[in-house]
PLY file of the C-alpha trace (Angstrom):
ply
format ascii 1.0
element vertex 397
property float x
property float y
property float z
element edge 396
property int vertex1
property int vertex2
end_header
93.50 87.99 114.25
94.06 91.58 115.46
97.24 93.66 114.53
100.46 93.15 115.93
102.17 96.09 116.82
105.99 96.59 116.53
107.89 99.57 117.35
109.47 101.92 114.82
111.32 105.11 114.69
108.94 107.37 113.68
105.40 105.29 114.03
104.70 101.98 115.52
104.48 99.15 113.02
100.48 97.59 113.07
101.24 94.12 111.23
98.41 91.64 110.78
101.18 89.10 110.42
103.36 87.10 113.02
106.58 89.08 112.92
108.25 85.87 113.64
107.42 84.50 110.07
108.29 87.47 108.00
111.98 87.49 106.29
114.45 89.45 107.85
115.20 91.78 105.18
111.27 92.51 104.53
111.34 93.44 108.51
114.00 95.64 107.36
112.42 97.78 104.82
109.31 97.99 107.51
111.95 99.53 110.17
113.31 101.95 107.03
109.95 102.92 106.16
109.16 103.96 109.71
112.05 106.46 109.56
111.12 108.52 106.70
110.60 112.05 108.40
106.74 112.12 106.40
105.24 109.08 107.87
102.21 108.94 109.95
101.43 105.38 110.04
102.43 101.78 108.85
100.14 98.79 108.36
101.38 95.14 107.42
99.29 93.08 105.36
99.16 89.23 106.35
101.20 88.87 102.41
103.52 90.84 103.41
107.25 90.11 101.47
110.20 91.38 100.49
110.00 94.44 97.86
111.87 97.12 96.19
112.45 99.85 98.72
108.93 99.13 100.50
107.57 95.68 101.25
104.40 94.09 98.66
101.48 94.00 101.71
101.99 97.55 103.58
100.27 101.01 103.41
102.28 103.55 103.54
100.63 106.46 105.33
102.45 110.18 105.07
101.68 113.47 105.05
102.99 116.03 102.50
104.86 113.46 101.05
104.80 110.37 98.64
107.40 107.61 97.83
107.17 106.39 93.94
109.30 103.44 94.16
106.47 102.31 97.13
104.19 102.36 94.61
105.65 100.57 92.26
106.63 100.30 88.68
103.34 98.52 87.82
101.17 101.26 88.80
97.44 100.62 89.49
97.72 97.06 88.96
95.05 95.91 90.14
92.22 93.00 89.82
88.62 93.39 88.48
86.02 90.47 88.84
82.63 89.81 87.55
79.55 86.90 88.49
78.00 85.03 85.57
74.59 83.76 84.95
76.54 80.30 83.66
77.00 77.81 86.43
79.64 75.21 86.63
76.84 72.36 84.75
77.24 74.88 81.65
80.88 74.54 81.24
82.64 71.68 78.60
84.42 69.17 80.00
87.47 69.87 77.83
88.39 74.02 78.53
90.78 73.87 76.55
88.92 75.59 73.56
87.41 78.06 75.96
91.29 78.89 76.79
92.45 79.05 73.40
89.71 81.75 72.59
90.40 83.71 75.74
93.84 84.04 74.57
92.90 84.87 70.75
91.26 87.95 71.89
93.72 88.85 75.15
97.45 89.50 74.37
99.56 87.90 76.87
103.09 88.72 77.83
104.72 91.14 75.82
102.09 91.24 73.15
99.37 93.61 71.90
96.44 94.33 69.94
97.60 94.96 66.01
95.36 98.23 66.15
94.19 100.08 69.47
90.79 98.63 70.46
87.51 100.48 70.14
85.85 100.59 73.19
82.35 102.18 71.30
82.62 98.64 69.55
82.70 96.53 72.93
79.63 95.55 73.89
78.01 97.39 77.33
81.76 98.97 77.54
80.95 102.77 79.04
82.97 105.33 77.02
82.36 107.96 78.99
85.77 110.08 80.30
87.34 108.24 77.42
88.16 111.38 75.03
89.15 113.13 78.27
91.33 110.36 79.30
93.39 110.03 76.12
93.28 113.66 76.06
95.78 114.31 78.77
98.09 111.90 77.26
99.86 115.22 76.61
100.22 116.10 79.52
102.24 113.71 81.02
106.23 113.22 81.07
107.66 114.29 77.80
110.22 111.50 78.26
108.03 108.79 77.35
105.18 110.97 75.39
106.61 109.14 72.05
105.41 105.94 73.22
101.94 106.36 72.78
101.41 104.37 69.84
102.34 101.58 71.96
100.57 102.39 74.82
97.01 102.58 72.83
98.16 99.17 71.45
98.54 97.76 74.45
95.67 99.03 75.87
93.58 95.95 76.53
96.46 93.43 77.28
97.56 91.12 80.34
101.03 91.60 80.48
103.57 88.40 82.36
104.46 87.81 85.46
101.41 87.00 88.42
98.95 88.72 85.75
95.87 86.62 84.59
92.60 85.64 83.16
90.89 83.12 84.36
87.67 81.24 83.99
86.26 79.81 88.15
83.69 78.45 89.66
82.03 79.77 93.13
81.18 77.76 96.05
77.39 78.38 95.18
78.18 77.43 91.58
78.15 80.16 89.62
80.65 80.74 87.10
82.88 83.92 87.66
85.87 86.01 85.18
88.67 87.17 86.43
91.59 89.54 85.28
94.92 90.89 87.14
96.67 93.50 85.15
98.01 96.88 85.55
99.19 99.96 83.61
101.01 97.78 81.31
104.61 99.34 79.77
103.53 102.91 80.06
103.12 103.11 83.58
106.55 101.01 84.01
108.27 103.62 81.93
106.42 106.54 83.96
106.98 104.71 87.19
111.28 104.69 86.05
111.17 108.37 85.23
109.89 109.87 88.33
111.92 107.44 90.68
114.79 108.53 89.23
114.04 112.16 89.86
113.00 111.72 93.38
116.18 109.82 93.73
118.38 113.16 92.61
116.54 115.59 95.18
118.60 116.96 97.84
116.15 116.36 100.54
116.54 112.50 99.73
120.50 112.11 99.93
120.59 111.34 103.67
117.66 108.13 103.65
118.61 104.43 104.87
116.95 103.02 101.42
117.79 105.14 98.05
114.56 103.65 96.67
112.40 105.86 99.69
113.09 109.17 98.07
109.97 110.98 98.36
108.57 113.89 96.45
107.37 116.60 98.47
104.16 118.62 98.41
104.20 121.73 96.67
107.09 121.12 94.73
106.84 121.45 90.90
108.23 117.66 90.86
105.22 116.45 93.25
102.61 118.08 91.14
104.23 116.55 87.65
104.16 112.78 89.67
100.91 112.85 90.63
99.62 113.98 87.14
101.33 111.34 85.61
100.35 108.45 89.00
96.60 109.30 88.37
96.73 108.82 84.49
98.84 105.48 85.26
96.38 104.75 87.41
93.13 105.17 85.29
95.16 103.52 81.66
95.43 100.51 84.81
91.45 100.69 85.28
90.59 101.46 81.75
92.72 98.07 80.91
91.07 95.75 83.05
88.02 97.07 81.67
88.50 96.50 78.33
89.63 93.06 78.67
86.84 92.46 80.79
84.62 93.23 77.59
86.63 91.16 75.42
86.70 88.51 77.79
83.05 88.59 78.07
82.32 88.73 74.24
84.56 85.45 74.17
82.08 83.62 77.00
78.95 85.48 74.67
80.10 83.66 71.84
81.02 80.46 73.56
77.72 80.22 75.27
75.61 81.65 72.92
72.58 79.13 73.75
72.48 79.35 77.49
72.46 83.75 76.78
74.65 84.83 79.67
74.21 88.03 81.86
76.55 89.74 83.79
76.72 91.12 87.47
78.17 94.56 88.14
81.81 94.00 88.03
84.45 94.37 91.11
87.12 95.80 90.60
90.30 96.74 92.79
93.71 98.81 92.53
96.40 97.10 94.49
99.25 99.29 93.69
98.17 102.87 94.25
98.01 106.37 96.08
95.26 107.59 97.31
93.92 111.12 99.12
92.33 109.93 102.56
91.71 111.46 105.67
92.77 109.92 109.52
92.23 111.36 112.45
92.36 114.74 111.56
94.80 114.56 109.26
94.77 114.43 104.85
97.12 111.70 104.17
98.71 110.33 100.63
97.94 107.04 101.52
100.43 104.46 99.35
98.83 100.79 98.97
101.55 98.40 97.66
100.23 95.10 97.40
97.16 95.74 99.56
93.57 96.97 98.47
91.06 99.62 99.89
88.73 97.92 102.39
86.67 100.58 103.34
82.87 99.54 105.40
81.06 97.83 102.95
83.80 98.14 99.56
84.26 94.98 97.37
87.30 93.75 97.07
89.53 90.79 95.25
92.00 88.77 96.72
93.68 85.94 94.62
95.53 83.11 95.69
97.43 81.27 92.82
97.06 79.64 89.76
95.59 76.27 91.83
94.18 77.37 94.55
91.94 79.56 94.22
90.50 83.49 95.03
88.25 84.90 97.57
85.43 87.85 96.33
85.41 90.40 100.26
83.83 92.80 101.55
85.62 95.55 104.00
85.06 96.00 107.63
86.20 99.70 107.67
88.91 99.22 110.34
91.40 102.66 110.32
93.92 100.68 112.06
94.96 99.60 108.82
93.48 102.96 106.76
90.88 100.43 105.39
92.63 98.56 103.94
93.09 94.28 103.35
95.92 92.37 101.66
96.39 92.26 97.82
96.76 88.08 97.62
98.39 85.16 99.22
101.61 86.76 98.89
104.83 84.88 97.55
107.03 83.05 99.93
109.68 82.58 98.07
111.44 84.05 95.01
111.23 83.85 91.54
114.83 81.94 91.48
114.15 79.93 94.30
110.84 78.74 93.08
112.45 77.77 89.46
115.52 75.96 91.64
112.54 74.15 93.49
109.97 73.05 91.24
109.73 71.23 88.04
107.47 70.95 85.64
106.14 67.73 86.80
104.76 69.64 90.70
103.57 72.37 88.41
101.24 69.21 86.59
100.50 68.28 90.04
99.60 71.50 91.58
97.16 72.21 89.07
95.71 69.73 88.87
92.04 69.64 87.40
92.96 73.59 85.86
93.56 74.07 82.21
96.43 76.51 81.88
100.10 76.81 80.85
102.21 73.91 82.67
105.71 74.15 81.12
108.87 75.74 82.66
107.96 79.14 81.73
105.19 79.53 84.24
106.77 77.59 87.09
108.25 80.71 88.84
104.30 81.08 89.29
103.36 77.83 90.78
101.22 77.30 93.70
104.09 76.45 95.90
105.74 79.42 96.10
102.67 81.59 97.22
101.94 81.61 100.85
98.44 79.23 101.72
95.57 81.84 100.83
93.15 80.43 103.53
95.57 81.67 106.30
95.79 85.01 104.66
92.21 84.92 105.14
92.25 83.91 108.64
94.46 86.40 109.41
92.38 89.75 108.24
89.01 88.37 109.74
89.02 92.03 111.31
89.30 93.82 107.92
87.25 91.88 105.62
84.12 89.38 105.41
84.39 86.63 102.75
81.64 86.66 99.85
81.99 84.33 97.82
85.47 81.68 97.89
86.85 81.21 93.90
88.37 78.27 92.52
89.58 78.48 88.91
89.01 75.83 85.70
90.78 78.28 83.08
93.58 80.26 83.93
95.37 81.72 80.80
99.27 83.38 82.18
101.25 85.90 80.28
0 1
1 2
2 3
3 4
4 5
5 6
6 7
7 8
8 9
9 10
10 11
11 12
12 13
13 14
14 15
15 16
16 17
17 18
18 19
19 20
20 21
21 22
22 23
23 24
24 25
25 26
26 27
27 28
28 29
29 30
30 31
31 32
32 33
33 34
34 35
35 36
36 37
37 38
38 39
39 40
40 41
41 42
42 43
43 44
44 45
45 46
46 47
47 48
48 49
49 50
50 51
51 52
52 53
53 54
54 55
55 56
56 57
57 58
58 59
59 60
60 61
61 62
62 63
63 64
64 65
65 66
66 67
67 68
68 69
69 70
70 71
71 72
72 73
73 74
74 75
75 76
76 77
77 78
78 79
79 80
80 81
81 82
82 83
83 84
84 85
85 86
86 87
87 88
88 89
89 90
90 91
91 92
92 93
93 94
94 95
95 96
96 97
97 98
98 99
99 100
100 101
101 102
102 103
103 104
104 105
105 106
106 107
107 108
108 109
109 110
110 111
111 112
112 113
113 114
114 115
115 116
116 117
117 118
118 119
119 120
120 121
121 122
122 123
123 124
124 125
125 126
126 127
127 128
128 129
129 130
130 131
131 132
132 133
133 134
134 135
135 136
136 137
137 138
138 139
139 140
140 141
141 142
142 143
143 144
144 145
145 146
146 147
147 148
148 149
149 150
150 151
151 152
152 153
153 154
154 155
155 156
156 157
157 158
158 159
159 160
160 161
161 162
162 163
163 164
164 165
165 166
166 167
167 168
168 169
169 170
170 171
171 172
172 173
173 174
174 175
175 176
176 177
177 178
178 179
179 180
180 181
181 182
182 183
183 184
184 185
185 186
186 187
187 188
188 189
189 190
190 191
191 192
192 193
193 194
194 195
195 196
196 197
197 198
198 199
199 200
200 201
201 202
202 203
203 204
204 205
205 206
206 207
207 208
208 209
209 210
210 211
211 212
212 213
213 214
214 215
215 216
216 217
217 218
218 219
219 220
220 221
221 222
222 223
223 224
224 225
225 226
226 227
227 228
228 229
229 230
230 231
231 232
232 233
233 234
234 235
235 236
236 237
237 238
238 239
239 240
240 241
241 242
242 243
243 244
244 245
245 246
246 247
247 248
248 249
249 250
250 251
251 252
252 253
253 254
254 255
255 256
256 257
257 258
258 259
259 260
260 261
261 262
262 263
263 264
264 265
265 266
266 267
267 268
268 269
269 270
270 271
271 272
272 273
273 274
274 275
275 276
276 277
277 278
278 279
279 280
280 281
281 282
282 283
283 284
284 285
285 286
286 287
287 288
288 289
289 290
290 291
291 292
292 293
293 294
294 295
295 296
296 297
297 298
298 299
299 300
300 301
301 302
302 303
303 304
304 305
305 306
306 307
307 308
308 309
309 310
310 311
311 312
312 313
313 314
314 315
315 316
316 317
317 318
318 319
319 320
320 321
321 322
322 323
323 324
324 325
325 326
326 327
327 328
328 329
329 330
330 331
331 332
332 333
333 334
334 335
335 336
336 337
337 338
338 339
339 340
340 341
341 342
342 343
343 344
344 345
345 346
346 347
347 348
348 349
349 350
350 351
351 352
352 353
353 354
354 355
355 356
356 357
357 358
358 359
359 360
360 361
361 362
362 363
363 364
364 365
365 366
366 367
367 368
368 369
369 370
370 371
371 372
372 373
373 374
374 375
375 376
376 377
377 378
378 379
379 380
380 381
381 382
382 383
383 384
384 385
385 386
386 387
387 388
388 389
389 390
390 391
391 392
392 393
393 394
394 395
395 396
């Protein structure tokens, strides 16, 4: 399908979803986005849902100005994906093992890595900017400088929630890895700071939605965010990266007769900002919940922990800055999806994967996501499929 548009204050709405289907307060926060005095455009991803402040599946277009609690508190979260030389006639018939040594080397939840990992000991990892990187840890928000300890340690790690590692199989075969993580606590903690700034300006007492306070170009507070967003956002990248080594020496090790190689890996932000340029104009161009799909880019959107993911490539369409949706995109809450669904559908909708199935992973189950081949459908426009994923492992925080 092509966009929908739908009028707003300051800039028509372009949504590549039926307006009719999305909740009434996620139409909301569209209309209060499309007020803020900065905007220059609004797209709608087809997963669009309810968020804090902003809806997950829009990109947030302004000028001079950007909104931290649109990006999130999970900044640069993101998804990174890599093709195997294994095909599906490699794999065990019990994965259970294979699962059991994913998570051995991956913290999960909560947890992390009892000493900071060496990335010159990972194997193929490239160091490069790393020195640099770490280096301008002191440069970022003296409220949550004392942290770094925990930050190295975690450095490497999959966090809860919708974040994963998983193990799936291609259409043609081939086996693929697959990780969904972000910045981890640091970037939460940097995320909280900063909002609560923006929230104190003057200039953002008079908004429909406290959580839209913006920070404004050329403004000492501005210039300390987006130090501390683009750090966020590389500890996000340098995470995925590192437990796409790990995860890698685990299938290495596993597989040691059949000698696996791996493709170049793909790898996405879906929570980010991002210096672009539209018809005319430089724009800080806010993706929450959606991914860059620029002519040609590869991108990574997953559906759930049963259904499957889908590898893309981007059409380049402006209407909607380049961009494509981040996932299938809940349709219901965490609360409602625990009030709904027992352990016993969460057997039955994963069916054939080997992963978690007790009541702690249930707010995640395949049921409360919205069906990922209509999300598809409905961004024909903005991406191409590659390759369609379905998963055998998938290890949850």
């Amino acid at each position: 399908m092509s966009y929908v548009e739908v009028p707003g204050a300051k800039v028509p709405i372009r949504m590549w979803a039926d307006p009719a289907t999305v909740e009434g307060a996620a139409m909301q926060q569209l209309q209060n986005v499309a007020t803020l005095p900065w905007i220059k455009g609004l797209a709608v991803m087809p997963d669009v849902h309810y968020g804090k402040g902003a809806t997950v599946g829009s990109v947030i277009a302004m000028q001079g100005a950007v909104c931290p609690a649109a990006v999130g508190v999970d900044i640069g979260c993101g998804m990174s994906a890599v093709k195997t030389s294994l095909t599906a006639n490699d794999l065990p018939g019990d994965l259970s093992r294979l699962r059991s040594k994913i998570e051995q080397v991956i913290p999960v939840g909560r947890g992390m890595h009892d000493e900071p990992v060496d990335p010159g000991r990972l194997h193929g990892f490239a160091t490069g900017g790393w020195d640099d990187f770490w280096g301008r840890f002191g440069g970022i928000a003296d409220a949550v400088k004392f942290r770094e300890g925990r930050a190295a340690r975690q450095m490497g790690t999959l966090g809860s929630g919708n974040h994963f590692a998983e193990v799936n199989i291609c259409d043609s075969g081939s086996v693929w890895l697959m990780l969904h993580s972000g910045s981890r606590n640091i970037g939460k903690e940097l995320a909280d700071h900063h909002i609560g700034i923006a929230q104190g300006l003057p200039h953002n007492q008079n908004l429909v939605d406290r959580d839209l306070a913006v920070f404004i170009s050329e403004t000492p507070q501005m210039a300390a965010y987006r130090n501390d967003l683009y750090w966020a956002q590389e500890y996000a990248r340098y995470n995925r990266s590192i437990m796409m080594a790990l995860f890698k020496d685990v299938i290495r090790r596993e597989f040691k007769k059949a000698k696996p190689t791996f493709a170049p890996e793909v790898s996405a932000h879906h929570n980010y900002v991002s210096e672009e340029r539209y018809d005319g104009m430089n724009l800080l161009v806010t993706r929450k919940g959606a991914i860059r799909a620029g002519s040609g880019e590869y991108g990574i959107i997953p559906g759930s922990m049963g259904t499957g993911s889908y590898i893309v490539k981007g059409l380049g369409n402006a209407a909607s800055f380049n961009s494509a949706s981040h996932g299938a995109g809940r349709k219901m809450s965490r609360n409602a999806a625990k009030k709904r669904f027992s352990t016993r559908d969460l057997e039955e909708q994963t069916r054939g994967v080997e992963c978690r199935k007790d009541s702690g992973v249930v707010d995640e189950i395949p049921g409360a996501y919205k069906p990922i081949e209509q999300v598809i459908d409905q961004q024909r426009d903005l991406v191409e499929v590659v390759a369609k994923l379905k998963q055998v492992v998938c290890v949850k925080g």
